[in-house]
ZAKOLTI-657181 format. One record per residue (C-alpha): residue in one letter; x, y, z. Coordinates in pm, whole numbers, padded with zeros to 5 digits, always signed. Each point is the difference from the previous one (the first is absolute). Last residue first. Example, Ala and Ser with C-alpha at 12.3 -4.5 7.8 and 13.67 -1.06 7.14 Angstrom:
REM residues 2
S+01367-00106+00714A-00137-00344+00066
This chain:
REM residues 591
X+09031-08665-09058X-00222-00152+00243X-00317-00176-00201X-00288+00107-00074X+00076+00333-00243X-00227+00227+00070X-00340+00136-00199X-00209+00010+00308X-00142-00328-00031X+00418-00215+00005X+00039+00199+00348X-00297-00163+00112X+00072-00319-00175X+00345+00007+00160X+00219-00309-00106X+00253-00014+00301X-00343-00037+00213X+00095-00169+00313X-00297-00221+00109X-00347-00008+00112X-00126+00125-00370X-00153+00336+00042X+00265+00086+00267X+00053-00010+00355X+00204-00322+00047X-00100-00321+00100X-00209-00053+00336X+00194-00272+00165X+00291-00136-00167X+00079+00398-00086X+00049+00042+00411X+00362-00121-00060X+00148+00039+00326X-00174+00045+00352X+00179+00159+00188X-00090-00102+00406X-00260+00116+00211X-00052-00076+00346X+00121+00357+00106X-00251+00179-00222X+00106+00318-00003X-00048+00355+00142X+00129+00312+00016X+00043+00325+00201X+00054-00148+00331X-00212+00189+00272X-00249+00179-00285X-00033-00338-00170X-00112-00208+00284X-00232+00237+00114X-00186+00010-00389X-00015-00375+00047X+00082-00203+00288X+00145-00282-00122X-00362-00205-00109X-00040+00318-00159X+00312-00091-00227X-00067-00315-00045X-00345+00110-00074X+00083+00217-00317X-00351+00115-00133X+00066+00266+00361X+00305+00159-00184X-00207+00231-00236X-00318+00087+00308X+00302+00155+00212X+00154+00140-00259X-00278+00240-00055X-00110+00050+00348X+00383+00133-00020X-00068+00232-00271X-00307+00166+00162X-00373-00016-00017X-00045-00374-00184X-00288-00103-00207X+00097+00228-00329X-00134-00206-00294X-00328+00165+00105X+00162+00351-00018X+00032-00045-00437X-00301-00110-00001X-00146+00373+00088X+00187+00229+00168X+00242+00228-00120X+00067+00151+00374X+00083-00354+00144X+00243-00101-00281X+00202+00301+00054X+00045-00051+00338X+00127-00318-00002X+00193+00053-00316X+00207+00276+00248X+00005-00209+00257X+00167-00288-00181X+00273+00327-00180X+00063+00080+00388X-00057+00319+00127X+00307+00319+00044X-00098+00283+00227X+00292+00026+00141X+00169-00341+00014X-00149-00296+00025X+00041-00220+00371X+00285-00224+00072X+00055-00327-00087X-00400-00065-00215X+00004-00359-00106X+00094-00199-00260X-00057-00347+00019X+00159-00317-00155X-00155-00301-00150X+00163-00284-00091X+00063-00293-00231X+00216-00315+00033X+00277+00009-00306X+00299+00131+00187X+00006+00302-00205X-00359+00061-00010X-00182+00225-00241X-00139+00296+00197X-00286-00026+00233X-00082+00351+00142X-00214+00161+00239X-00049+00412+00012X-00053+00270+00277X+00178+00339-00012X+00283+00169+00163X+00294-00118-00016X-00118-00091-00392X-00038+00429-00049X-00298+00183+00061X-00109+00202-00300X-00079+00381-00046X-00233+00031-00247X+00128+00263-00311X-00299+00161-00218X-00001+00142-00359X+00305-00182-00085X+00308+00131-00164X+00272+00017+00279X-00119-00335+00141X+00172-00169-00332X+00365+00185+00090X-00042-00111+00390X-00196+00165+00273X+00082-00303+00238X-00262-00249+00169X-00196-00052-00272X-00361+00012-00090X+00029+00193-00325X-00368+00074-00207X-00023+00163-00355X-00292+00106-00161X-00062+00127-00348X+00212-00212-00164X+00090+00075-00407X-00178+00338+00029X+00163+00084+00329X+00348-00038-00159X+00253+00003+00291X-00006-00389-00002X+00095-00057-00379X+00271+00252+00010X+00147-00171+00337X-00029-00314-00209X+00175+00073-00288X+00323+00163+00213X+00002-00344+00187X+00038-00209-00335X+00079-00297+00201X-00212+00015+00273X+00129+00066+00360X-00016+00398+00056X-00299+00105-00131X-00173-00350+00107X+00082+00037+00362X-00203-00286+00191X-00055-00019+00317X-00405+00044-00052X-00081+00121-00348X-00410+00082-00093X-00081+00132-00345X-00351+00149-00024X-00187+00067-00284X+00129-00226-00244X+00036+00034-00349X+00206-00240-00190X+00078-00094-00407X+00106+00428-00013X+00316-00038-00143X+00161+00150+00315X-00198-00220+00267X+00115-00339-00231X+00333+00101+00070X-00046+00058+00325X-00189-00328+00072X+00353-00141-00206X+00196+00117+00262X-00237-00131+00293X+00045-00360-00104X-00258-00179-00268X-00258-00302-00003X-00241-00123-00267X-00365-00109+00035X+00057-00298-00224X+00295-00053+00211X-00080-00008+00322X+00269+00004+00235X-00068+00117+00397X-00019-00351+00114X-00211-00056+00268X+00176-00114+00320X+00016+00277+00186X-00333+00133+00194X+00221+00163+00281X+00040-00349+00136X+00055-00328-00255X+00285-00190+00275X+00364-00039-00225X+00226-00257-00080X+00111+00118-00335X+00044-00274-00278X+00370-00121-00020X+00329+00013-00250X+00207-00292+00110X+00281-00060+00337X-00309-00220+00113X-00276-00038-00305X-00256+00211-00081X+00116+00025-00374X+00317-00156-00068X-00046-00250-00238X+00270+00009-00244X-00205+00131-00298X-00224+00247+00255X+00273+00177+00197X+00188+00114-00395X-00363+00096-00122X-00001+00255+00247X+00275+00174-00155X-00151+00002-00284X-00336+00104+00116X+00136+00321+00213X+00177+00108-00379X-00312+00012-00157X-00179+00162+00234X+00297+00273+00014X-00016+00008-00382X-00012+00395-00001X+00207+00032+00305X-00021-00018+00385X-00018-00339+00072X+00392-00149-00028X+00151+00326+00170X-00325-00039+00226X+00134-00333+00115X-00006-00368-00041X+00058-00278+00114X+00109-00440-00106X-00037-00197+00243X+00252-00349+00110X-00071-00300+00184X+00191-00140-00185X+00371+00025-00140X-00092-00190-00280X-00218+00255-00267X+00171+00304+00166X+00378-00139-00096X-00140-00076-00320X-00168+00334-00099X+00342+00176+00148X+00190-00238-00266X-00166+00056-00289X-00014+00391+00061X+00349+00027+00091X+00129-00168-00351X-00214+00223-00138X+00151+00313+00117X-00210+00239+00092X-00056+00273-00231X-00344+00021-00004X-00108+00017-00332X+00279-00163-00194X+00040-00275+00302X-00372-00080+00059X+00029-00075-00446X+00330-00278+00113X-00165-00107+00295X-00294-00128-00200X-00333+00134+00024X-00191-00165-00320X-00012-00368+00136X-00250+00193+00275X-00285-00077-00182X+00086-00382-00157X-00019-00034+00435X-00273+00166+00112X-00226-00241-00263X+00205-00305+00080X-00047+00099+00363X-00385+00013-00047X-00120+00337+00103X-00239+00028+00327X+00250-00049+00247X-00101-00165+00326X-00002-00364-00041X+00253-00081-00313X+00261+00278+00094X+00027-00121+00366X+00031-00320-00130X+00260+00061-00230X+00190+00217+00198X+00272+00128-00211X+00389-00075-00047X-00039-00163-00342X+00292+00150-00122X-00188+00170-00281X-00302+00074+00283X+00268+00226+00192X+00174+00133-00241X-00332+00174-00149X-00103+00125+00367X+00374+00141-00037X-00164+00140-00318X-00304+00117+00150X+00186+00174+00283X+00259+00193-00212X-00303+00148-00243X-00176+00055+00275X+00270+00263+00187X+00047+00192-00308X-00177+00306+00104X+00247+00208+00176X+00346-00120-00199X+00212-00257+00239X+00262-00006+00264X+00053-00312+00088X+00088-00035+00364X+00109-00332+00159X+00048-00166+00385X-00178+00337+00087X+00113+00245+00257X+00066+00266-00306X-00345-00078-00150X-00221+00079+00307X+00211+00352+00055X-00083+00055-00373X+00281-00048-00242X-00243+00145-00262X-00240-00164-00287X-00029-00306+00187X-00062-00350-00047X+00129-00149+00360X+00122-00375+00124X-00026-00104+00332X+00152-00315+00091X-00174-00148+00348X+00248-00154+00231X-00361-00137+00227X+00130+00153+00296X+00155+00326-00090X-00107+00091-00252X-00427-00115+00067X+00061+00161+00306X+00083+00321-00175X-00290-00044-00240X-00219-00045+00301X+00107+00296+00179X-00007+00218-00322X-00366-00116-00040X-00106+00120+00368X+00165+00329-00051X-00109+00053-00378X-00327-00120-00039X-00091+00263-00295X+00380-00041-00055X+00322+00268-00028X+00325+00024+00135X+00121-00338+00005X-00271-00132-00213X+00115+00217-00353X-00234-00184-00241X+00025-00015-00334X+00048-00410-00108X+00126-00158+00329X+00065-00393-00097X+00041-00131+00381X+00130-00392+00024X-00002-00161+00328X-00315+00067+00127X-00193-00088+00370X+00050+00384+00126X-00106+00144-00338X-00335-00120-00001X-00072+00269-00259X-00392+00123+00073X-00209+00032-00282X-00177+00310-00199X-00323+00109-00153X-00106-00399+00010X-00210-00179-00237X+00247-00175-00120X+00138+00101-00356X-00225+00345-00044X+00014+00127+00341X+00382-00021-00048X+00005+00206-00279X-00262+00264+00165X+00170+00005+00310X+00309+00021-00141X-00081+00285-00235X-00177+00182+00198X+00306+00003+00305X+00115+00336+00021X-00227+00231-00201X-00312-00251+00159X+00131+00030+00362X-00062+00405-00044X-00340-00078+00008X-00323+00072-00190X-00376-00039+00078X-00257+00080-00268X-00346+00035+00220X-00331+00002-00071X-00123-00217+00190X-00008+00133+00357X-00012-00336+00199X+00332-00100-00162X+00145+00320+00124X-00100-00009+00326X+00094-00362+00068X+00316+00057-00178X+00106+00329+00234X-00106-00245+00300X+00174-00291-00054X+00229+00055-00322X+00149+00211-00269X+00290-00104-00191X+00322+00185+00090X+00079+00412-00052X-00347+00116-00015X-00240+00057-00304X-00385+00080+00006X-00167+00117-00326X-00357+00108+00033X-00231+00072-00308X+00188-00335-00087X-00305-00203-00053X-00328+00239-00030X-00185+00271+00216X-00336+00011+00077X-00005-00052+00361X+00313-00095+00131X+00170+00239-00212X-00243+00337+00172X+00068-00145+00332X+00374-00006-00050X-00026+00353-00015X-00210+00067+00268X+00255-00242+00182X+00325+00226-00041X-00156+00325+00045X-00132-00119+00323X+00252-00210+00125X+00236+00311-00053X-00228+00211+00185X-00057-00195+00313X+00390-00084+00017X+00031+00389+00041X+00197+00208-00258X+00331+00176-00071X+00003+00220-00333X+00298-00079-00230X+00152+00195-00271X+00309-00193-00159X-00048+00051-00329X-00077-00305-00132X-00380+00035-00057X-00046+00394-00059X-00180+00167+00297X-00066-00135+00342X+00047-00405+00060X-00128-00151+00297X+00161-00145+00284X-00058-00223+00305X+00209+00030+00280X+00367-00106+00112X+00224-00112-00298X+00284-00146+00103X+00332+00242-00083X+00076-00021+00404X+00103-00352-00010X-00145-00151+00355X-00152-00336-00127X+00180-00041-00317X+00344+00024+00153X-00112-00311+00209X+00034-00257-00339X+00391+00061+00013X-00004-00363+00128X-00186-00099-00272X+00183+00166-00282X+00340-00178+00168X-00146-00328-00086X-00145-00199+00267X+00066-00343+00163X-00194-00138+00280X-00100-00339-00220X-00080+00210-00313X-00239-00259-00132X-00153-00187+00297X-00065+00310+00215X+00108-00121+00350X+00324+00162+00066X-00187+00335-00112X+00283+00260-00133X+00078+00307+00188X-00154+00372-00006X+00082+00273+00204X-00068+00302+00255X-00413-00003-00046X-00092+00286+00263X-00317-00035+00175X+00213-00137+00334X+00341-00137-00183X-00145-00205-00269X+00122-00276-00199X-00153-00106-00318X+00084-00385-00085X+00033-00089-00335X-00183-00292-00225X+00130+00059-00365X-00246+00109-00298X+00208-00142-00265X-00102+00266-00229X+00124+00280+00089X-00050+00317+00293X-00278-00227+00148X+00113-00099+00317X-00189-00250+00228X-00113+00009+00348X+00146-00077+00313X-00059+00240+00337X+00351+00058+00240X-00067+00143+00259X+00325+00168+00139X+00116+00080+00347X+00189+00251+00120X+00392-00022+00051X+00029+00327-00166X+00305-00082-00275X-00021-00392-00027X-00373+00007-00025X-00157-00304+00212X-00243-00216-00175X-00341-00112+00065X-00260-00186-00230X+00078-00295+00189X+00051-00120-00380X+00264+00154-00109X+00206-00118+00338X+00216-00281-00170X+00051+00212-00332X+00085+00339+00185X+00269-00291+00269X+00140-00126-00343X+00078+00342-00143X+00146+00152+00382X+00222-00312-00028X+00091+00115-00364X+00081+00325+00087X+00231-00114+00317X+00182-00283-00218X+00223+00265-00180X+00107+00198+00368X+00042-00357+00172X+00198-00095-00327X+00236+00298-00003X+00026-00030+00435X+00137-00338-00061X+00231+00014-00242X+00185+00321+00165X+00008-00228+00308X+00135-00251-00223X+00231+00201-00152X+00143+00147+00344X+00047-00371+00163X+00191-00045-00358X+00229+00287+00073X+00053-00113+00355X-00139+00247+00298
């Protein structure tokens, strides 16, 4: 045999052996949806069952795979309209959960000193008992925030409809320590708690905060569009950062900047970009509420030169980032928790947000977007009020210690307060004082540093295997609604948090059952999807369980829904001049 002859062969057999993984890839996403699979090590068949995972934000459609009763992996949905078959290496480790021997197994209830590890096992029967007779007594002749219900994301579907029904609830979240301040500054401007970057259809990406490659609330399906939005659209990505994230050092530009200062750099390039009379004048006319004479003698006072002194970009680089962005559209303007997650976080979400509104970008292709979404789960109200006032689990702890609060039962499901707040040392003091909260309940699936000092642990089913429906914003801009369904069965003796409220509603009684017309958590969704008749018209509750998702196949984006219905606010339009904000003793503009 020639030398070359011998390369070649050598060629050959190297690509056969690097093509043979992805041939085995193509043939999992071709046969998903048999629902049978064949597992490379046994030769068995699989079932594969879709559903959705819920170990972040994004809620991605996956496919459980089981080997007999035995769930053996997790892959991406091909069909799910976000994620597209991908999925982060958290969701493919999602089948640890399901066999990890430190799950918790039975019902618990605390013996001794709370937080000292003494723990008396008990029947279901028991802990719904001692559980209910207590909410009994609140339901009654109790008052608001006698019960305080937190969990790691917002609560919805069944959890909401219980706790709305109750009353006398104060419901927290571990969403509102990450994102409170965006919400709540983007609430403010248009209505909406947050938007969807088109960032497939820009060509200019300002990135104030926000570390995308690693980390996003839509994370796979976003970093799929921002990549396609790279590579085929030549979009420039510049990044404010306070570190040379992994987002900032695969950016066209990183400035590294103060934590804090972000607004003060985006109102001045917003500045720049009305001086040089690169704005949308019509835009600005129709749908702002401030007269752009009015925003304009305002932000006269930002000049490069002051953005320069207190954030120590150059401001040369200011002037000329705010002009690139103002003519390179479509172009959006993000933001991330490093942006958020301070003192002036609102403050600092509205001036960047002002930067989409002067040039026009709002709900536009390649622009800053309104959520695509189906109301399920009894979303859609907005969880700000601010005559009533709003606050995140570290400062219910702080109110706990002075004394403002006294509830009599404190209820966390998958969420681990002792371990996640900021002043976790506070907190643990604050929960192991019986005087300051009498009764603490943990539905979790782990005994974790929060379960420790409860006065009863649930057992909880994990996503693989409970029932839930989702319809998260829309990446491709036509809405959906994806199921998740039960892969394998719970472990142990673990229940569902939807059974759990189930149950609990039926033994307090009263009104509080008759908002209750459902037996089970998939009667539930059932009766949510069915004021969708595109959907039933598909097949319904059968169609989702065999695919995993739905959409609208005749429907295309729709842009600019603002034409239509205006904005969410008092006024119809964007509110750069805040009335609300202007009531409450705050300044009304961004600054």
């Amino acid at each position: 045999m020639r030398r070359r002859e011998f390369l070649k062969l050598c060629l050959g057999t190297v690509q056969a052996l690097l093509l043979q993984p992805l041939l085995e890839l193509s043939a999992y996403a071709r046969g998903a949806w048999g629902g049978k699979q064949v597992s490379r090590h046994t030769k068995k068949p699989l079932k594969g069952i879709p559903s959705i995972c819920q170990l972040c934000p994004a809620r991605c459609g996956i496919i459980g795979f089981l080997e007999g009763d035995q769930l053996v992996k997790i892959g991406g949905n091909p069909k799910h309209p976000n994620n597209l078959g991908k999925l982060c290496s958290r969701g493919l480790a999602g089948v640890n959960m399901i066999y990890d021997p430190d799950r918790i197994t039975s019902p618990m209830m605390r013996r001794g000193e709370r937080g000292k590890g003494q723990w008396e096992r008990i029947s279901w029967e028991r802990a719904y008992s001692e559980i209910a007779s207590r909410l009994k007594v609140i339901y009654q002749s109790g008052q608001r925030g006698d019960l305080v219900f937190q969990s790691e994301h917002e609560s919805e579907g069944i959890i909401r409809l219980f706790l709305d029904a109750f009353g006398k609830t104060l419901i927290l979240n571990d969403d509102q320590l990450h994102f409170g301040n965006r919400d709540g500054g983007q609430w403010l401007t248009w209505g909406e708690e947050r938007g969807v970057p088109d960032v497939a259809n820009s060509h200019y990406i300002l990135n104030f905060g926000s570390n995308f490659y690693e980390s996003h609330e839509y994370y796979t399906g976003f970093i799929g569009r921002l990549m396609e939005g790279r590579f085929k659209k030549k979009a420039k990505v510049v990044t404010f950062d306070v570190r040379l994230s992994y987002t900032a050092g695969n950016s066209d530009e990183w400035f590294p900047i103060p934590p804090g200062t972000d607004g003060v750099v985006a109102l001045t390039m917003a500045n720049v970009i009305i001086k040089d009379n690169l704005h949308d004048k019509n835009f600005i006319q129709r749908w702002l509420n401030i007269p752009i004479s009015q925003l304009a003698q305002y932000l006269s006072k930002y000049t490069p030169e002051m953005a320069e002194k207190i954030s120590g970009i150059a401001a040369a680089d200011i002037e000329r980032v705010a002009r690139e962005f103002a003519t390179s559209m479509p172009g959006v303007a993000i933001s991330g928790r490093g942006v958020s997650s301070h003192f002036n976080g609102v403050y600092n979400e509205r001036c960047i947000f002002l930067l989409n509104a002067i040039v026009g970008s709002i709900d536009i292709p390649g622009g800053y977007c309104f959520p695509r979404t189906y109301r399920l789960n009894g979303a859609g109200a907005s969880l700000f009020d601010l005559e009533k006032g709003r606050f995140n689990p570290q400062k219910f702890i702080s109110l706990l210690k002075r004394g403002k609060l006294t509830p009599q039962m404190y209820f966390i499901y998958e969420s681990n307060p002792a371990y996640t707040n900021p002043e976790s040392g506070l907190t643990s003091e604050v929960l192991k004082d019986e005087r300051l909260i009498p009764y603490i309940v943990v539905a979790d699936s782990y005994m974790t540093e929060t379960a420790m000092l409860a006065d009863i642990v649930l057992p909880l089913a994990t996503y693989l295997e409970s029932w839930g429906v989702d319809s998260s914003p829309a990446m491709d801009w036509v809405p959906f609604v994806a199921l998740q369904q039960p892969i394998i069965h719970p472990y142990a003796k673990s229940v569902s948090i939807n059974d759990i409220f189930i149950e609990l509603s039926q033994r307090i009684g009263g009104g509080l059952r008759r908002n209750f017309k459902f037996n089970s958590a998939e009667e539930y969704i059932k009766k949510a999807i069915s004021t969708i008749p595109e959907l039933e018209s598909a097949g319904g509750l059968p169609y989702l369980k065999e695919n995993g998702v739905w959409f609208d196949k005749n429907e295309k984006p729709r842009y600019r829904a603002y034409e239509s219905k205006g904005f969410k606010t008092p006024s119809g339009k964007i509110e750069i001049y805040s009335e609300r904000l202007r009531r409450k003793g705050f300044h009304p503009l961004p600054t």
